[in-house]
C-alpha positions as protocol buffer text, in pm:
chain_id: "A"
residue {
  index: 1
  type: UNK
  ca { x: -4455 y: -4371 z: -3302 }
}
residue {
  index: 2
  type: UNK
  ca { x: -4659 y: -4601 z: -3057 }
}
residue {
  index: 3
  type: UNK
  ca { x: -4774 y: -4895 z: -3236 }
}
residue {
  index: 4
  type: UNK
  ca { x: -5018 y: -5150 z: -3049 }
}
residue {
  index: 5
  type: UNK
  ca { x: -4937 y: -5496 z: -3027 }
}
residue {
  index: 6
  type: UNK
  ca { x: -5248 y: -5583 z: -3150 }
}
residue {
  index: 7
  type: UNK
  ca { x: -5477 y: -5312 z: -3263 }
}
residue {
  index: 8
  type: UNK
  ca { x: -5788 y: -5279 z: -3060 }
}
residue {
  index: 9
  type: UNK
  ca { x: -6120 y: -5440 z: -3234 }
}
residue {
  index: 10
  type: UNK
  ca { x: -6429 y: -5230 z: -3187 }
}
residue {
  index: 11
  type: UNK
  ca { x: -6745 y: -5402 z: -3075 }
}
residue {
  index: 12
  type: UNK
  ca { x: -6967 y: -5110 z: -3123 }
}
residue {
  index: 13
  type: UNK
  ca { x: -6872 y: -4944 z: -3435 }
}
residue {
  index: 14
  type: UNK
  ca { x: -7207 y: -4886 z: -3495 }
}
residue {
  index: 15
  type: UNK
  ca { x: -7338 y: -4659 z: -3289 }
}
residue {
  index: 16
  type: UNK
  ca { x: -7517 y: -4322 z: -3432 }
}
residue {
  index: 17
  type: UNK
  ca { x: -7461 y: -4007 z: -3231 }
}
residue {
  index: 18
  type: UNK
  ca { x: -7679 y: -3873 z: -3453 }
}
residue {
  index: 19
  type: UNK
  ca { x: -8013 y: -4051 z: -3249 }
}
residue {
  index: 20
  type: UNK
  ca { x: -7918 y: -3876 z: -2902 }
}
residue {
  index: 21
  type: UNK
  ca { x: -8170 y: -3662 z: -2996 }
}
residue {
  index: 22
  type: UNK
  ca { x: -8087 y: -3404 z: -2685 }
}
residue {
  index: 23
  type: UNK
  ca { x: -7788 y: -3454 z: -2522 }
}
residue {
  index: 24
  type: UNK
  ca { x: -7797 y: -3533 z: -2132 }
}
residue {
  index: 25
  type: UNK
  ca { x: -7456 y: -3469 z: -2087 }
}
residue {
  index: 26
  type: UNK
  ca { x: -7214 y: -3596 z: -1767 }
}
residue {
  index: 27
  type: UNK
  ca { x: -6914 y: -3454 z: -1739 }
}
residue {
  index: 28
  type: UNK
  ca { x: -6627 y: -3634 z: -1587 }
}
residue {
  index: 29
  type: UNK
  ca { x: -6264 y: -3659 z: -1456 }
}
residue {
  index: 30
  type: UNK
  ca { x: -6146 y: -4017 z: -1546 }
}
residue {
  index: 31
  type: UNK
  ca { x: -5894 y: -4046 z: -1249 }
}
residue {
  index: 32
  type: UNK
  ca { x: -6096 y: -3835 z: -1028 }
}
residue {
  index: 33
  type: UNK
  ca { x: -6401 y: -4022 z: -1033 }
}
residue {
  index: 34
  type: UNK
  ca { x: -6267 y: -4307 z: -809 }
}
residue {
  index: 35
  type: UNK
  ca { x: -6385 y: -4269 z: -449 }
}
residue {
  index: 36
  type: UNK
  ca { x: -6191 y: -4160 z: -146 }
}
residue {
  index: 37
  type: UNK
  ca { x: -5899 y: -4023 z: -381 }
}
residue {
  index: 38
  type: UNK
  ca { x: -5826 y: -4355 z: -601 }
}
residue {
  index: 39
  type: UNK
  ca { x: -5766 y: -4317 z: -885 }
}
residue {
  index: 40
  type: UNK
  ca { x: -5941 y: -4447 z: -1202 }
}
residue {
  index: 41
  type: UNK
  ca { x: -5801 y: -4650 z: -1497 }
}
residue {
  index: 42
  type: UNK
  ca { x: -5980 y: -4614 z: -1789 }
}
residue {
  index: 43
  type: UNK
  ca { x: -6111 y: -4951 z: -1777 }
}
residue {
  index: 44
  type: UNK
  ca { x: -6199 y: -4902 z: -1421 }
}
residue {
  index: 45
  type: UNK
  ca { x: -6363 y: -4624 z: -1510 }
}
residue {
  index: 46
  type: UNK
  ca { x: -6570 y: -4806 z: -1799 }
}
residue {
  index: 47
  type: UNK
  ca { x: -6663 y: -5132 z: -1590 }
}
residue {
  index: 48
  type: UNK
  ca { x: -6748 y: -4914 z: -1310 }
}
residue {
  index: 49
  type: UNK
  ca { x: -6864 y: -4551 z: -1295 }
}
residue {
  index: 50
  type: UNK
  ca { x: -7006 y: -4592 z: -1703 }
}
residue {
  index: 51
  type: UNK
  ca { x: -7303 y: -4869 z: -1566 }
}
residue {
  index: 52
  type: UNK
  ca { x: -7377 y: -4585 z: -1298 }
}
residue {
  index: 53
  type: UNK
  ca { x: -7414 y: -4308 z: -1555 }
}
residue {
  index: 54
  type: UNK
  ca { x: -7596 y: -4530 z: -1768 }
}
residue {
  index: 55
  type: UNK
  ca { x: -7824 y: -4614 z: -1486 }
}
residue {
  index: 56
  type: UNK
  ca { x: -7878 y: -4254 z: -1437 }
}
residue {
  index: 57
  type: UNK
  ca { x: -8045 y: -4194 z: -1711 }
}
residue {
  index: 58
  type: UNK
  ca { x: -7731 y: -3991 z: -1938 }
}
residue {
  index: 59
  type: UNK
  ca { x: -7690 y: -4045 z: -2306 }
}
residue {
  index: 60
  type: UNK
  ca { x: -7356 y: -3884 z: -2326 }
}
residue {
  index: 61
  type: UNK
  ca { x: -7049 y: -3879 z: -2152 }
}
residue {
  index: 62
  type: UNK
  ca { x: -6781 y: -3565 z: -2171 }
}
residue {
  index: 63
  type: UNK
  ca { x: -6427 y: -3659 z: -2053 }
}
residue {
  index: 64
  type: UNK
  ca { x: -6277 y: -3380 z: -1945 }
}
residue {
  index: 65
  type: UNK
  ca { x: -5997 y: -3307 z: -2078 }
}
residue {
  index: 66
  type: UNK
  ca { x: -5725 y: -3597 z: -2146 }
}
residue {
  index: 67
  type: UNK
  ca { x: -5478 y: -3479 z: -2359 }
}
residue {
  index: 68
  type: UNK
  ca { x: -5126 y: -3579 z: -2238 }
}
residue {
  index: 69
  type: UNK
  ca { x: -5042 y: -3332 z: -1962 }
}
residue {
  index: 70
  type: UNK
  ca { x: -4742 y: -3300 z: -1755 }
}
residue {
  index: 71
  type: UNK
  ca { x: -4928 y: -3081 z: -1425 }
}
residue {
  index: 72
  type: UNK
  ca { x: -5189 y: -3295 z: -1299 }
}
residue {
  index: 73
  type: UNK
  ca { x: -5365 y: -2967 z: -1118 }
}
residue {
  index: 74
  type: UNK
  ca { x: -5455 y: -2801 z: -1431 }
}
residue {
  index: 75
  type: UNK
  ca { x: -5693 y: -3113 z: -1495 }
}
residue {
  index: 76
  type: UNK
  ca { x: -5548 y: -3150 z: -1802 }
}
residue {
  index: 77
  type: UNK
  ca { x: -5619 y: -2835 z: -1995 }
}
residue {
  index: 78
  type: UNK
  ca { x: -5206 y: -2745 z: -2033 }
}
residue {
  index: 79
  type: UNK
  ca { x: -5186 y: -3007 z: -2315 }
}
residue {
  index: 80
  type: UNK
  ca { x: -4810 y: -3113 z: -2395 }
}
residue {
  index: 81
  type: UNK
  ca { x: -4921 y: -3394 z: -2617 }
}
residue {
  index: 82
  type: UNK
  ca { x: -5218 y: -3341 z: -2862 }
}
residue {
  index: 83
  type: UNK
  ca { x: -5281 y: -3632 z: -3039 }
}
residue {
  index: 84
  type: UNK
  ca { x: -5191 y: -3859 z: -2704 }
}
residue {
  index: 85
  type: UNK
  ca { x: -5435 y: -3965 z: -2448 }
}
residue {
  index: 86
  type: UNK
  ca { x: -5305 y: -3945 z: -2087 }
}
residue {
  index: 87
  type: UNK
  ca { x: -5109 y: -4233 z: -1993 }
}
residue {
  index: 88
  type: UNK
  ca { x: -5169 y: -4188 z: -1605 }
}
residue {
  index: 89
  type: UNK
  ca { x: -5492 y: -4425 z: -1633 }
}
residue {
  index: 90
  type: UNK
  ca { x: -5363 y: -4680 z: -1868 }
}
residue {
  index: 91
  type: UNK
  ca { x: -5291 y: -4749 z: -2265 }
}
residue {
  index: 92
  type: UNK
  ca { x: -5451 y: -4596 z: -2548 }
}
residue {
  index: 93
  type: UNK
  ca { x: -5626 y: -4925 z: -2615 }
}
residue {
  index: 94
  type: UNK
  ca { x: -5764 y: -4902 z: -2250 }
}
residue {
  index: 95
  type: UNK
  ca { x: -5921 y: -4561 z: -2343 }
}
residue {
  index: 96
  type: UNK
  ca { x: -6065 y: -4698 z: -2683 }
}
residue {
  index: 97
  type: UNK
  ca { x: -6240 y: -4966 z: -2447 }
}
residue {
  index: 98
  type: UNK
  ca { x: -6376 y: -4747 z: -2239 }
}
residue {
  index: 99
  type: UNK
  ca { x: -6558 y: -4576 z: -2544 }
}
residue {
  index: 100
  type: UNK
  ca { x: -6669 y: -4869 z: -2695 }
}
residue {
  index: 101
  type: UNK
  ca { x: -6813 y: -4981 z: -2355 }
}
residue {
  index: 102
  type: UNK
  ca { x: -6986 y: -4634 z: -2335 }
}
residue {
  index: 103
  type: UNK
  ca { x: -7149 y: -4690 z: -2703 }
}
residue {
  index: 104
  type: UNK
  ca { x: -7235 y: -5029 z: -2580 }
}
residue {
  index: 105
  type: UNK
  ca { x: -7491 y: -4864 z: -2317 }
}
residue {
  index: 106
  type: UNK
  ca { x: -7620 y: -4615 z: -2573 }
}
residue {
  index: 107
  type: UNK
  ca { x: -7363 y: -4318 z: -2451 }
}
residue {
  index: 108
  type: UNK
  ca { x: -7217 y: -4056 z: -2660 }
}
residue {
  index: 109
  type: UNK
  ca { x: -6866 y: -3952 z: -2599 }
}
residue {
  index: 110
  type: UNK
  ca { x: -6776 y: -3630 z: -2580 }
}
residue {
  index: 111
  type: UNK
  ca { x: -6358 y: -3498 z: -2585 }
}
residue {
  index: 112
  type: UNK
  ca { x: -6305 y: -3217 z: -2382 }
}
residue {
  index: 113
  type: UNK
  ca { x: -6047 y: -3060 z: -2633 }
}
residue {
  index: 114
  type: UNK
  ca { x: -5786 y: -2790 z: -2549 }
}
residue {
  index: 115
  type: UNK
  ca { x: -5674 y: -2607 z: -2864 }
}
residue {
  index: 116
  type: UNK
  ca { x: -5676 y: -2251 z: -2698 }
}
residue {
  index: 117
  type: UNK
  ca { x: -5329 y: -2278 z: -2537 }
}
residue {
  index: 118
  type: UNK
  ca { x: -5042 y: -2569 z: -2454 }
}
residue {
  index: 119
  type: UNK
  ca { x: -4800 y: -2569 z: -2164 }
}
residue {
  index: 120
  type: UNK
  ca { x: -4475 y: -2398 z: -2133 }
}
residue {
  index: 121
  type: UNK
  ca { x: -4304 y: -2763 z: -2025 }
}
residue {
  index: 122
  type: UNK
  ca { x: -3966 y: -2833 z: -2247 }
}
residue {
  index: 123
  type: UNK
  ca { x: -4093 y: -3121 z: -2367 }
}
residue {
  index: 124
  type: UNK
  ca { x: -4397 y: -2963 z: -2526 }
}
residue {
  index: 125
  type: UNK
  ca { x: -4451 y: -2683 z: -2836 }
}
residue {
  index: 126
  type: UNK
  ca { x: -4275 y: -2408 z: -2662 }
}
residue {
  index: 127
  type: UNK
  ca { x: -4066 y: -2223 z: -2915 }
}
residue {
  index: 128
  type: UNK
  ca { x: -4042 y: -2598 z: -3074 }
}
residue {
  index: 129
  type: UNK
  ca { x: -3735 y: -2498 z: -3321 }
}
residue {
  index: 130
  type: UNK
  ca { x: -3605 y: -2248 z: -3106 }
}
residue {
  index: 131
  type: UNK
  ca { x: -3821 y: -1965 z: -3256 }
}
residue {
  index: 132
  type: UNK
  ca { x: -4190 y: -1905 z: -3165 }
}
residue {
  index: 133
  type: UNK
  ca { x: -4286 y: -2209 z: -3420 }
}
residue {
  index: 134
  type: UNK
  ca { x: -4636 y: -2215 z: -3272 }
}
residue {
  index: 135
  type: UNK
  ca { x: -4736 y: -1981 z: -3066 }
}
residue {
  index: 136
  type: UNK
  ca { x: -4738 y: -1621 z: -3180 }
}
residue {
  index: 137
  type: UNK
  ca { x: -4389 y: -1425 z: -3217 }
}
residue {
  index: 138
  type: UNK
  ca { x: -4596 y: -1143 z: -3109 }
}
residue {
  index: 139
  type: UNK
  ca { x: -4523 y: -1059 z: -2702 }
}
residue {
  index: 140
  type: UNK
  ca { x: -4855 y: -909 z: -2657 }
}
residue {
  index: 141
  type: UNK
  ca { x: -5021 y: -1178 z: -2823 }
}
residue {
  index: 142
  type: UNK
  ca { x: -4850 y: -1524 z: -2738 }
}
residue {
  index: 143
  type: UNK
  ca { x: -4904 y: -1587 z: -2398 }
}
residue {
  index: 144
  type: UNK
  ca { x: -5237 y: -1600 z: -2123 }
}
residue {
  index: 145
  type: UNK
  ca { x: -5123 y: -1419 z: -1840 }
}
residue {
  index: 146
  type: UNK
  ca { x: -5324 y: -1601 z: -1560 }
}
residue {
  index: 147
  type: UNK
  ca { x: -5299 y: -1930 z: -1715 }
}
residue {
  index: 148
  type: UNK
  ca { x: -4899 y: -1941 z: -1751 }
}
residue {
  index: 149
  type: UNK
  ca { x: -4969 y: -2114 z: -2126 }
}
residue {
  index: 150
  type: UNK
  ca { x: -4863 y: -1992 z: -2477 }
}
residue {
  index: 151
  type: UNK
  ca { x: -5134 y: -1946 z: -2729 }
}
residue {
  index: 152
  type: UNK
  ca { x: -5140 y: -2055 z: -3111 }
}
residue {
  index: 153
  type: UNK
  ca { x: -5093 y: -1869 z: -3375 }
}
residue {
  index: 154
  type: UNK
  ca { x: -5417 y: -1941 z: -3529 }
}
residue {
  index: 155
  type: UNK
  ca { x: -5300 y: -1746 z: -3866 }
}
residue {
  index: 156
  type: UNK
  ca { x: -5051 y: -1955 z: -3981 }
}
residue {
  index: 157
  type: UNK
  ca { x: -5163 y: -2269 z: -4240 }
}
residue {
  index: 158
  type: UNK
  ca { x: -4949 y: -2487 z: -4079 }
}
residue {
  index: 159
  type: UNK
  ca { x: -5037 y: -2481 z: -3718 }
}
residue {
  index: 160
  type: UNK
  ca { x: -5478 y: -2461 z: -3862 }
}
residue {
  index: 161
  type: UNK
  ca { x: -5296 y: -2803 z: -4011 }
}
residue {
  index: 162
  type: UNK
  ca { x: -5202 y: -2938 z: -3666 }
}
residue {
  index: 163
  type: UNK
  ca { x: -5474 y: -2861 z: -3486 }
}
residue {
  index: 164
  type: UNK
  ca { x: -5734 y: -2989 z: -3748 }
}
residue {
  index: 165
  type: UNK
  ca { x: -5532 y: -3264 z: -3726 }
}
residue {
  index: 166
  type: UNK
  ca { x: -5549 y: -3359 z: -3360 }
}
residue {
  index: 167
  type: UNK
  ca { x: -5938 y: -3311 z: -3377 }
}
residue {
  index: 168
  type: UNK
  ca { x: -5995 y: -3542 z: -3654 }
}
residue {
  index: 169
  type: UNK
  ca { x: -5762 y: -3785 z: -3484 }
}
residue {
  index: 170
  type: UNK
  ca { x: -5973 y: -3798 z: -3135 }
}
residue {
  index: 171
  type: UNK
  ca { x: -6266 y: -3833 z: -3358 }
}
residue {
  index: 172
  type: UNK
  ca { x: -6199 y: -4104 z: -3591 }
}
residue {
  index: 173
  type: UNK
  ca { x: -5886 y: -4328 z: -3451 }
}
residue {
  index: 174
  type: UNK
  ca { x: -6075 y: -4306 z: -3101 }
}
residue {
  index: 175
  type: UNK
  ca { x: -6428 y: -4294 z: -3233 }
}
residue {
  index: 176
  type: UNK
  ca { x: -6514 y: -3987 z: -3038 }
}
residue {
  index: 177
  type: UNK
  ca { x: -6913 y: -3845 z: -3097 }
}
residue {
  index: 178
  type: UNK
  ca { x: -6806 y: -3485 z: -3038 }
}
residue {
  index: 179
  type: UNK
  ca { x: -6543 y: -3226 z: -2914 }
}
residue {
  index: 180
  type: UNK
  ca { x: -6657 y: -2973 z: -2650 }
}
residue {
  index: 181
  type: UNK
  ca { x: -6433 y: -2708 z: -2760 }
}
residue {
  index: 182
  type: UNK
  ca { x: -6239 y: -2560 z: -2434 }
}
residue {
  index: 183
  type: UNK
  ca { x: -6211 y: -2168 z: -2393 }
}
residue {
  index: 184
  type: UNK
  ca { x: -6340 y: -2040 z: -2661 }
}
residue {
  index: 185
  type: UNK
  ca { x: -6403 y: -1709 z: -2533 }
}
residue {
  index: 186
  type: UNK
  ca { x: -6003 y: -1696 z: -2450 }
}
residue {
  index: 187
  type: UNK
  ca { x: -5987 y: -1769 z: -2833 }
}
residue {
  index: 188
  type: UNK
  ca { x: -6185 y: -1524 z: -2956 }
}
residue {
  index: 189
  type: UNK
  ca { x: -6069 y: -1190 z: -2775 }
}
residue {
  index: 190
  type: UNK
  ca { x: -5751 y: -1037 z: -2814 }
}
residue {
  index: 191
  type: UNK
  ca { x: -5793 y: -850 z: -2498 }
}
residue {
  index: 192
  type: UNK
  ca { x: -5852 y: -1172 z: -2292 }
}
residue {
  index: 193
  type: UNK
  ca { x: -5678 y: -1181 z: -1953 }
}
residue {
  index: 194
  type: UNK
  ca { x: -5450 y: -941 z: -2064 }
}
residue {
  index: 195
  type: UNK
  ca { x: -5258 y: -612 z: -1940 }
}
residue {
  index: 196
  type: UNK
  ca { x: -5134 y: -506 z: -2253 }
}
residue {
  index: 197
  type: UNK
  ca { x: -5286 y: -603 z: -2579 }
}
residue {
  index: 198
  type: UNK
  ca { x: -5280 y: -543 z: -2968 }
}
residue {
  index: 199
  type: UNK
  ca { x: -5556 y: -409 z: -3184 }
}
residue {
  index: 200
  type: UNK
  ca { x: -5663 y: -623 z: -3522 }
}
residue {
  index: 201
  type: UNK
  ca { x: -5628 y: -500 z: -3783 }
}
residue {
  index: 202
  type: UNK
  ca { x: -5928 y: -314 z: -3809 }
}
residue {
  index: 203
  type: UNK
  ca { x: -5876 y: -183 z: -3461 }
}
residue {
  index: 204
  type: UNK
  ca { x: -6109 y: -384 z: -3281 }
}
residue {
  index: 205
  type: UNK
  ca { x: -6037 y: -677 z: -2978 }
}
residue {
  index: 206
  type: UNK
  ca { x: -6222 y: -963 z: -3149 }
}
residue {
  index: 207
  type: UNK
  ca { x: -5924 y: -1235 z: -3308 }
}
residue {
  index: 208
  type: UNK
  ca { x: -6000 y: -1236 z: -3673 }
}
residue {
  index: 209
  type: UNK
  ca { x: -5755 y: -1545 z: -3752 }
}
residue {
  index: 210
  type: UNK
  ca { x: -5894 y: -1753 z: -3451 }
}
residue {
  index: 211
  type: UNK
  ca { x: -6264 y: -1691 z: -3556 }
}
residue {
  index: 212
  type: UNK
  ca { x: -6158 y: -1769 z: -3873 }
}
residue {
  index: 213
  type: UNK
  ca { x: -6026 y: -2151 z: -3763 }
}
residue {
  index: 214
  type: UNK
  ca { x: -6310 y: -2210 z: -3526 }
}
residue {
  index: 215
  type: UNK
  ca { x: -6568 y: -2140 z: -3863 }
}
residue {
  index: 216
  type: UNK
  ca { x: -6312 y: -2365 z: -4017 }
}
residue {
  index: 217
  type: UNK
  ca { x: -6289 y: -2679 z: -3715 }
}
residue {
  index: 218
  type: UNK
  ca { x: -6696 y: -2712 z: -3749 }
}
residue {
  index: 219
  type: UNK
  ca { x: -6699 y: -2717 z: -4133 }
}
residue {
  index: 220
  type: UNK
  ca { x: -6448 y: -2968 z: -4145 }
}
residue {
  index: 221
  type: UNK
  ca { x: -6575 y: -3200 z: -3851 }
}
residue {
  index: 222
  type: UNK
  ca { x: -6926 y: -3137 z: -3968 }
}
residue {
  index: 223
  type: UNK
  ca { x: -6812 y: -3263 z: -4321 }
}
residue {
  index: 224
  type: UNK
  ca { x: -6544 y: -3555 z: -4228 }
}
residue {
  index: 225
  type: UNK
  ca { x: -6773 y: -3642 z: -3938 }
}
residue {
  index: 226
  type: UNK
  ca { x: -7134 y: -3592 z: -4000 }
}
residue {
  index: 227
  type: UNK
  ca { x: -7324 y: -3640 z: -3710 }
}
residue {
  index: 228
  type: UNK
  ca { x: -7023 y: -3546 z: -3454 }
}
residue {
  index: 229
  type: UNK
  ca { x: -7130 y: -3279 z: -3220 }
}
residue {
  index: 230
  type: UNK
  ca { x: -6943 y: -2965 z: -3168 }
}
residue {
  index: 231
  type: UNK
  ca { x: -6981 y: -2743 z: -2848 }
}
residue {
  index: 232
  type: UNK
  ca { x: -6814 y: -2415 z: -2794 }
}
residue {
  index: 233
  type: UNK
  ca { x: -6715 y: -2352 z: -2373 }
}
residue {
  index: 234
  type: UNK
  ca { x: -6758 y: -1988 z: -2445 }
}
residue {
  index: 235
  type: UNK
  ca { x: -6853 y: -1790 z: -2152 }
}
residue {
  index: 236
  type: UNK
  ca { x: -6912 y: -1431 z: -2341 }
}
residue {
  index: 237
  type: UNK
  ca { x: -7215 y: -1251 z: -2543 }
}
residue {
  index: 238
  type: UNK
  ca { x: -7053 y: -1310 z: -2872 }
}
residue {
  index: 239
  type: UNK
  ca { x: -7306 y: -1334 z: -3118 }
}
residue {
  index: 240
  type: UNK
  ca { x: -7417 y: -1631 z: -3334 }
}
residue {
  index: 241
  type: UNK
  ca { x: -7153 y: -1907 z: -3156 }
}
residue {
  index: 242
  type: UNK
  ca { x: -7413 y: -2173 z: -3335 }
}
residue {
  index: 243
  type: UNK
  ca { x: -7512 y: -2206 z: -3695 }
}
residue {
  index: 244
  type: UNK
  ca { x: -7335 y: -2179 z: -3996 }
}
residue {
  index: 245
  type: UNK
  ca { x: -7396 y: -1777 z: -4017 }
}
residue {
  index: 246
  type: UNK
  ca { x: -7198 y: -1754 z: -3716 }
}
residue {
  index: 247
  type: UNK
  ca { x: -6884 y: -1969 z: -3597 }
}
residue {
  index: 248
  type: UNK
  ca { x: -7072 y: -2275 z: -3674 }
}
residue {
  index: 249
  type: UNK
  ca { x: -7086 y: -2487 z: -3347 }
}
residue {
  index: 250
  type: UNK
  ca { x: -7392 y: -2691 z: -3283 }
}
residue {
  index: 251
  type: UNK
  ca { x: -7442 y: -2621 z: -2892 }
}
residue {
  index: 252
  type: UNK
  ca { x: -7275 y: -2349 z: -2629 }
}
residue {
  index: 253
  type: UNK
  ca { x: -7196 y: -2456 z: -2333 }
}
residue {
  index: 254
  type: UNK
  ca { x: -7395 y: -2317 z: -2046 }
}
residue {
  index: 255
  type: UNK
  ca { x: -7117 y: -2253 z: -1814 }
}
residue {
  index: 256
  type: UNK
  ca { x: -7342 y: -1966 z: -1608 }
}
residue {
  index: 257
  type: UNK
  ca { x: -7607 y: -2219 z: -1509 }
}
residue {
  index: 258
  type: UNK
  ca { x: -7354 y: -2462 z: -1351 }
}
residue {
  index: 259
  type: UNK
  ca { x: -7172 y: -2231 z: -1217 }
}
residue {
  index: 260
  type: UNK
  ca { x: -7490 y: -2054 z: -1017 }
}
residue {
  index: 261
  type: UNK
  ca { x: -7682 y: -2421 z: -931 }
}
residue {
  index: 262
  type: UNK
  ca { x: -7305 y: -2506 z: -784 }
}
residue {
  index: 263
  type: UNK
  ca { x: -7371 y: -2163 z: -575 }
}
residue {
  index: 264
  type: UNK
  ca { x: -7698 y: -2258 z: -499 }
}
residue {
  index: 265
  type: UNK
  ca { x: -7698 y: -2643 z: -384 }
}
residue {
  index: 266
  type: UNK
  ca { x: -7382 y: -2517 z: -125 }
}
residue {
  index: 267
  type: UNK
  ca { x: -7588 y: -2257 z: 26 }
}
residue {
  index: 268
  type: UNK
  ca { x: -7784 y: -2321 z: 366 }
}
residue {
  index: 269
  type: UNK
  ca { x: -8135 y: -2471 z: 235 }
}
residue {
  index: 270
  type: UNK
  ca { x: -8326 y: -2192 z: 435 }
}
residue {
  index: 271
  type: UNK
  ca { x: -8159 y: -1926 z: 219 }
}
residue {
  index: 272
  type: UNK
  ca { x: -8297 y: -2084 z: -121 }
}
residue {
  index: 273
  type: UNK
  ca { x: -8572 y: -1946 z: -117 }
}
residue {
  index: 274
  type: UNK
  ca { x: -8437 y: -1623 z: -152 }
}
residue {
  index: 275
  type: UNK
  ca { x: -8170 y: -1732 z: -439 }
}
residue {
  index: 276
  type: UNK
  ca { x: -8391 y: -1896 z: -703 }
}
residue {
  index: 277
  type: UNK
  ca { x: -8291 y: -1685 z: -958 }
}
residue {
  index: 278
  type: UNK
  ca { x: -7953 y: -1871 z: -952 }
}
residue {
  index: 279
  type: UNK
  ca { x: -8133 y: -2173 z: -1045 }
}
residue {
  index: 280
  type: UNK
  ca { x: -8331 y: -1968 z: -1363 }
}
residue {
  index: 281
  type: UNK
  ca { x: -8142 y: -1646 z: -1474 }
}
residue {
  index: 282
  type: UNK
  ca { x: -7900 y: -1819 z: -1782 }
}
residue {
  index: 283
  type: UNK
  ca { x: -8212 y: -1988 z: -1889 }
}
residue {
  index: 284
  type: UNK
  ca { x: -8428 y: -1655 z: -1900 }
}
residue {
  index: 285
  type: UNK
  ca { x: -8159 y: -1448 z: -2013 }
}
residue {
  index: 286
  type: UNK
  ca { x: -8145 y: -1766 z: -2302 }
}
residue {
  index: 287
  type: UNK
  ca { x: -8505 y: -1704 z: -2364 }
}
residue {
  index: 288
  type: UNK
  ca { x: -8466 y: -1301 z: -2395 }
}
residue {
  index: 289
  type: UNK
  ca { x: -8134 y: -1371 z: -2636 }
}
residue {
  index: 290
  type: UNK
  ca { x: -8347 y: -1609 z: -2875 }
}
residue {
  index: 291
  type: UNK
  ca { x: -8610 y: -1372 z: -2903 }
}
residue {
  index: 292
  type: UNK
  ca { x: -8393 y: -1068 z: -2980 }
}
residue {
  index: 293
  type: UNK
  ca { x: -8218 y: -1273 z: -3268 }
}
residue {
  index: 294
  type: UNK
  ca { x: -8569 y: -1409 z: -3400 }
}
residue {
  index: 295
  type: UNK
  ca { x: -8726 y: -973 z: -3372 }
}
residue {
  index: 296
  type: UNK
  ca { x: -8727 y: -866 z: -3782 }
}
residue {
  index: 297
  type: UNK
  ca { x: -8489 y: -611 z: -3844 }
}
């Protein structure tokens, strides 16, 4: 167990997610955000790129995803370690710094957290006791074809346990404002990326014991952590992501928009004019979703 020499004092313990009143969220790699391929520390990171958010006008901060990770490529979303931040940019304390020094400007931080899948690597979960201890024992279940990862077995109490677990840890031993929930949709779907799948138990492709946890994560983080914000990447039309009728997140993550303004700003500027809708579509199509949920019955 890593044990600091002396445990890091927070300066900012203050601060109240609560009063970013809409989030203006910028999304970051902390050793990608150095220029011409350096690498960040996390106290680079804080002393340098933070005052240029801050300066920018954003109120919150989402580190994508920093989970230990053995692959560097996969950004780190194949997690080996989840209750370790990376150690390529430095110590844990160096990490709690740079969120302190975020709260210090007024910025929310957000953990890009990973609890769809983890790594095939040795030194990770795979088959942990030699039998499928957390990933499903299920071959048509356990495993994301395109990603190369194993998947939990969100039915078992035990691995709910662990992963409740590493959430609550991110948000109260690093004083994290919020998870943004990664893959949800892969989560959700038994029929994700895959070939060859199996039904539920009623037949259908929707993963009963992962919608199940999700309802569960918010409850508990909303409860432990009131205040905390909790946004689901989810990608799909599955109904009622937000509120507590549904699977309880505060926010979805508008991954369409970015994904059609990124289309847009890399397209000759003469040709814009005939590809506005990229810039407006997920917000219409937001408008048109509202209003069917809010039509009486």
């Amino acid at each position: 167990i890593w044990m600091p020499e002396h445990p890091y004092e927070w300066r900012n313990n203050g601060f109240d997610p609560s009063r970013v009143e809409v989030p203006f969220v910028y999304e970051a790699h902390v050793g990608m955000g150095g220029e011409e391929g350096r690498v960040h520390t996390y106290r680079e990171f804080a002393d340098e790129v933070l005052p240029r958010i801050a300066r920018l006008g954003y109120n919150t901060v989402q580190l994508m995803a920093i989970q230990e990770h053995p692959y560097y490529g996969s950004f780190g979303y194949h997690v080996s370690s989840f209750f370790a931040p990376s150690s390529r940019f430095g110590e844990p304390e160096d990490l709690k710094y740079l969120i302190d020094q975020a709260h210090g400007l007024g910025i929310a931080v957000l953990l890009d957290w990973v609890p769809a899948h983890f790594c095939k690597d040795e030194q990770g979960l795979l088959e942990f006791d030699g039998t499928c201890l957390y990933e499903y024992g299920d071959s048509l279940k356990w495993e994301h074809e395109g990603w190369g990862t194993r998947v939990f077995d969100y039915g078992k109490g035990e691995v709910r346990s662990f992963l409740l677990s590493s959430a609550m840890w991110w948000l109260r031993e690093y004083h994290m404002d919020g998870l943004r929930v990664d893959a949800v949709a892969s989560m959700l779907y038994l029929d994700y990326g895959r070939s060859q799948w199996r039904p539920n138990r009623n037949g259908g492709r929707e993963n009963l014991e992962a919608v199940e946890f999700l309802q569960l994560l918010c409850r508990t983080v909303h409860r432990e952590r009131p205040g905390a914000l909790m946004i689901a990447e989810e990608s799909t039309a599955w109904p009622h992501v937000t509120g507590n009728e549904g699977l309880g997140f505060d926010l979805k993550w508008n991954m369409g928009w970015m994904n059609d303004l990124c289309h847009y700003l890399k397209m000759d500027p003469y040709f814009r004019q005939y590809h506005h809708k990229d810039v407006t579509f997920s917000m219409v199509r937001s408008e048109e979703y509202t209003s069917e949920l809010q039509s009486p019955i």
